[in-house]
N, C-alpha and C positions, 0 to 999 in steps of 0.2 A: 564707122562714126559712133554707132551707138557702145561699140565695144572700149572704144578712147574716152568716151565720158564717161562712162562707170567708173573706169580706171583711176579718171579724173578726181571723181569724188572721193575716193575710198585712199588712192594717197592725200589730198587736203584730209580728211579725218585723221589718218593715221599721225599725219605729220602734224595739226593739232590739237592730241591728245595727251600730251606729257604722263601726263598723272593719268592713266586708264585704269590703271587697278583700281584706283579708290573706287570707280564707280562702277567698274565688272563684276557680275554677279558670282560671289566666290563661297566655299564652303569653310575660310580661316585663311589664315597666312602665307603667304607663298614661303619657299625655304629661305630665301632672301632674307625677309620680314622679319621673320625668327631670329637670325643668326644675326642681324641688327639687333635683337632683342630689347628695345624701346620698355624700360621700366614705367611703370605707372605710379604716383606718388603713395599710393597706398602700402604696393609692395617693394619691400628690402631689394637688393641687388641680385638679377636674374642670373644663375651663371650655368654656361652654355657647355657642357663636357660632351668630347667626341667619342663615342665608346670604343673602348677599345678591351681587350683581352685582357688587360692589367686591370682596367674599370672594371670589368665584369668579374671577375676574381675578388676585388676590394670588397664590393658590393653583397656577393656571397659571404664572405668572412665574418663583415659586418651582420649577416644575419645571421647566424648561427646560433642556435640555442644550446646550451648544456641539457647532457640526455639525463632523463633520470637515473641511470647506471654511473654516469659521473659526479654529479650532485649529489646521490642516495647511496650512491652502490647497491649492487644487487638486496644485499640484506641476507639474513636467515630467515627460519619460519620463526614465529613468533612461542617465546615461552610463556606460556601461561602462567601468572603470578595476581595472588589475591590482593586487590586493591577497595580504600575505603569506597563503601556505595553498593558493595558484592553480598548477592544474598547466597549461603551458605550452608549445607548441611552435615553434622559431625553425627558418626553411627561410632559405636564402641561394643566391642565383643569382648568378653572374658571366657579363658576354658574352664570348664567343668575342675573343681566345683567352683561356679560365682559365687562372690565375694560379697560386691557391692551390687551388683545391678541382676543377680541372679532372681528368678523365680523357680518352683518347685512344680516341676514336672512328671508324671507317675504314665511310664507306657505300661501296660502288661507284658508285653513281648520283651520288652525291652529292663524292664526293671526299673525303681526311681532314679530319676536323673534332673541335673542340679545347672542348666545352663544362665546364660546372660548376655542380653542384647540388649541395646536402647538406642533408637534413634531421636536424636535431640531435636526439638523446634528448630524450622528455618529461621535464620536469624543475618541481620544486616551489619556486616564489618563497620562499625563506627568512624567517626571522622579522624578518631584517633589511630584507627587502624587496626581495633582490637574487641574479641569476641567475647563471651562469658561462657565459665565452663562450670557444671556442677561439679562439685570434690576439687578443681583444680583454679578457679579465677578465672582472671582476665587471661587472656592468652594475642599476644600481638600476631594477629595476619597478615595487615598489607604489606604489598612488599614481598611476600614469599611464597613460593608454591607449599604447592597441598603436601605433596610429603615432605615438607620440612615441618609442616603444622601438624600433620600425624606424626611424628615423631616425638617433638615436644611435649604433645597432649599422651602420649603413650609414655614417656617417661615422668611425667609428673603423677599419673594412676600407678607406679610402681611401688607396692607397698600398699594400696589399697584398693586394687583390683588384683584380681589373678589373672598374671602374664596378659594383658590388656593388648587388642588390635583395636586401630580407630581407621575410621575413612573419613575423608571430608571430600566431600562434594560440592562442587558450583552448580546453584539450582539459577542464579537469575546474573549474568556477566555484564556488567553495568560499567565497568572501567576499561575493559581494552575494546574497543570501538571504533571503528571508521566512521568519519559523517560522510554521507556521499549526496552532494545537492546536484544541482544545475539541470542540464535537459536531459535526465535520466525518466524512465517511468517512474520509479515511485523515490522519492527522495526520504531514504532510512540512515540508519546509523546499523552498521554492519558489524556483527560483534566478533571476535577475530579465537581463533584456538589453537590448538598444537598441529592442527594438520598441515597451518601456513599459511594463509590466505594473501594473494597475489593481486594487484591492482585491476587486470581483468577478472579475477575472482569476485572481486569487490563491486564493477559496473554488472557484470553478471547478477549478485543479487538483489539491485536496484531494477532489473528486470530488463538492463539493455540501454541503450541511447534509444534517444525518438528520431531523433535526423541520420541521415545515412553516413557511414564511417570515417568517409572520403570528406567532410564539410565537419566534422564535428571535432574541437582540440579538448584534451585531457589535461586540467592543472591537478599536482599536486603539493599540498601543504604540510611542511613540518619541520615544526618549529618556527626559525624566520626564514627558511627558504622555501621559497614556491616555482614551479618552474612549471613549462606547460609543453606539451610534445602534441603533434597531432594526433587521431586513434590509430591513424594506417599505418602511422610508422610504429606506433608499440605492437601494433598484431604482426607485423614485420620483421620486427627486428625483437625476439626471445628474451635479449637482455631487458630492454627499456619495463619489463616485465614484473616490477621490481614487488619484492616481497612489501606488504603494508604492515606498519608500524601503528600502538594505538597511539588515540589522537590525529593519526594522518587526517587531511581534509582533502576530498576528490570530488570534484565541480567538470562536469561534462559542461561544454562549449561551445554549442551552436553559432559558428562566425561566419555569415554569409561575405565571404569575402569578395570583390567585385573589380574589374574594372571600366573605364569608357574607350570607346574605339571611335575616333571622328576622323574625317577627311574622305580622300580617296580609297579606302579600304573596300574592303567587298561586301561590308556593310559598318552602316554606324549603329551602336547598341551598348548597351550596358551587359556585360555578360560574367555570372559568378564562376569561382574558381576554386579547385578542393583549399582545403587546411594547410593541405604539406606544400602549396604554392603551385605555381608553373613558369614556366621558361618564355621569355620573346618571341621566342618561334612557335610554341603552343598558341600563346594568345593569338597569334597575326592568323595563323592555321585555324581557329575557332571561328575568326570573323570569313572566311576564305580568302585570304592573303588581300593583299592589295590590288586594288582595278590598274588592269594594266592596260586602258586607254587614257587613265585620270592622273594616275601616280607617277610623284617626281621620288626615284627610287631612291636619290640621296636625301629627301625629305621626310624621314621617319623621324619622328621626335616624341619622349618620355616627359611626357610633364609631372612632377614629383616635389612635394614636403620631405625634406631629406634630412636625415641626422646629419649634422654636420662633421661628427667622428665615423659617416661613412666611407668616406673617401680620402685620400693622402692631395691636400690641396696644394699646391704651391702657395697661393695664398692664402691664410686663412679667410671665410666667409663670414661674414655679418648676418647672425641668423635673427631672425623678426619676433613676434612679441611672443610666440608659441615654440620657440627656441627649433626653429626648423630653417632650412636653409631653399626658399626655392629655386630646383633645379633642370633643366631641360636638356636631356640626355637628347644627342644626334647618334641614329645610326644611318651609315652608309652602305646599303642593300648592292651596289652598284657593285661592292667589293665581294667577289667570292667568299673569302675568310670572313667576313662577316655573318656567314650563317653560320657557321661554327661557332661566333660567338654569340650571338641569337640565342643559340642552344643554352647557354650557361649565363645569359641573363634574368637574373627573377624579377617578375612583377610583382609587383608591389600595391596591399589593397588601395583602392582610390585611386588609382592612376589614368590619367589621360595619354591615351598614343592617338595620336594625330598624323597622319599621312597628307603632308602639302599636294599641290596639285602641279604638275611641270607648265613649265612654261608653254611650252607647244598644246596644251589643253586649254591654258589661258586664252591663244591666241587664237585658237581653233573659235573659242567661244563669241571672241569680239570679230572676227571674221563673221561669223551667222549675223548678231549682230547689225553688221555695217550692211551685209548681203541684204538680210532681212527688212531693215529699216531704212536703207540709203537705195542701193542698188536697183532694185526692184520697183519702189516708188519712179525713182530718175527716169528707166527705163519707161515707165509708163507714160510720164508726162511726156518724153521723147517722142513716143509713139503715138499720143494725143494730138500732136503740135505739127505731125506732119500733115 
């Protein structure tokens, strides 16, 4: 008797509660919910992609950067060439007997002897590009290396030095430069020479990144193109390696990149991710995969601000005021080949995955519930009244 009245009550509930979900205690949308995807007036038109293998493919494409090796090409090492702003110094020898710059020198040993040296004041290549010289004028340097300016300056003393050698020397390199700012230790400007200096040559003399390799991107500038590679993949990969040019501009990157993990997962959190990105199956594996007493396994969903040139639409999308399209990626976990594609889906910073909850968890819950709240009382009044 008492087992028929329970029974009693719990189908009248079940039978009138139409609408339960509204008012069961849930952690977001069941997969249902979603896949109706009920727009809100605020946001543009939700639209629901089933991932698939071709999706995940688009997706990658779409994010591809150009490596510095194709942007830049590797490059050479850098030729040193005197430029306006370069502090300079011109030495000149004449052989015995000097001419012009000789002085008189008397060894014993040696007998008198007639040589000639003079090292001239450091002096700063002008904005025109050009030096002064005593017996010879102006002499144009920017623009050219040292032994082409020893030359000229050695054939204009011809005739009034004897058989004249010059050197010139760069005492203070002010024109071929790298600036290297961002999350480096010390933000300098990196002066560059014949040996070649190299973009890790270049973070090397700023004294390193301060954040760890894995988390930190590498832009370079020059000219009008700037492109930005993660560090792991230039220490990786040789080529991205790429010789620096003066001018280049190299700004280290500290991007704590992140995403959220909500529903039935094996946990909810907000959890960062390197530079060079991670895959669907990383992320779900960082949270420990999804609760496999809570999760409905074809209820994984990507919620995402999408370029709208990510994807090959049939239709095109109506993207909102921030020219993004929002999107809600389904994967079906349920499917084998689905982890395969897991594997070659990238997340994306700011992403929300959400794992709905199945339906038999739902029901599980308003069972307790009904037990708890209905059942249990009934039984007692039952048993009071006899």
């Amino acid at each position: 008797m008492k087992l028929r009245i329970a029974l009693l009550i719990c189908v009248s509930c079940l039978t009138g509660c139409s609408t339960w979900p509204g008012w069961l205690p849930m952690s977001g949308p069941s997969r249902e919910q979603v896949e109706m995807r009920k727009t809100p007036p605020t946001i543009s038109a939700i639209r629901l992609v089933k991932v698939t293998d071709e999706v995940a493919r688009q997706l990658v494409n779409s994010r591809k950067q150009p490596s510095f090796s194709e942007s830049f090409g590797v490059g050479q090492p850098y030729e040193p060439m005197i430029g306006a702003g370069d502090v300079i110094e011109v030495s000149v020898w004449e052989a015995p007997p000097a001419q012009l710059f000789g002085t008189q020198v008397t060894d014993p040993r040696l007998g008198p002897s007639n040589t000639g040296m003079v090292n001239f004041p450091e002096q700063m290549v002008n904005s025109k590009g050009q030096i002064s010289m005593p017996f010879v004028g102006a002499v144009q340097a920017g623009g050219r290396r040292s032994h082409d300016i020893e030359e000229e300056i050695a054939a204009r003393l011809q005739g009034k030095a004897n058989q004249p050698q010059v050197l010139v020397r760069t005492i203070q390199n002010n024109t071929a430069n790298v600036t290297l700012v961002g999350d480096v230790t010390t933000s300098s400007r990196v002066p560059l020479s014949a040996r070649g200096e190299r973009l890790l040559d270049a973070l090397a003399a700023g004294g390193g990144v301060k954040q760890s390799v894995d988390r930190t991107t590498v832009q370079v500038a020059r000219g009008t193109k700037v492109r930005a590679l993660p560090l792991e993949k230039i220490i990786q990969d040789p080529a991205q390696n790429i010789y620096m040019q003066p001018g280049d501009v190299v700004t280290a990157l500290f991007q704590p990149l992140s995403f959220t993990m909500l529903g039935a997962a094996g946990k909810s959190d907000e959890l960062n991710f390197e530079a060079q990105g991670i895959s669907l199956a990383q992320a779900l594996a960082r949270v420990g995969g999804m609760n496999d007493l809570r999760a409905d396994a074809e209820g994984l969903f990507i919620f995402r601000y999408e370029d709208p040139a990510a994807l090959n639409w049939a239709e095109p999308p109506t993207p909102g005021a921030d020219g993004k399209v929002p999107v809600v990626y389904q994967v079906n976990l349920r499917d084998p080949s689905s982890f395969f594609i897991a594997q070659n889906f990238p997340v994306a910073d700011h992403d929300v995955l959400f794992v709905a909850n199945s339906a038999a968890a739902d029901l599980q819950k308003f069972l307790n519930i009904v037990v708890g709240a209905v059942v249990y009382p009934a039984l007692t009044v039952v048993n009071a009244t006899r």
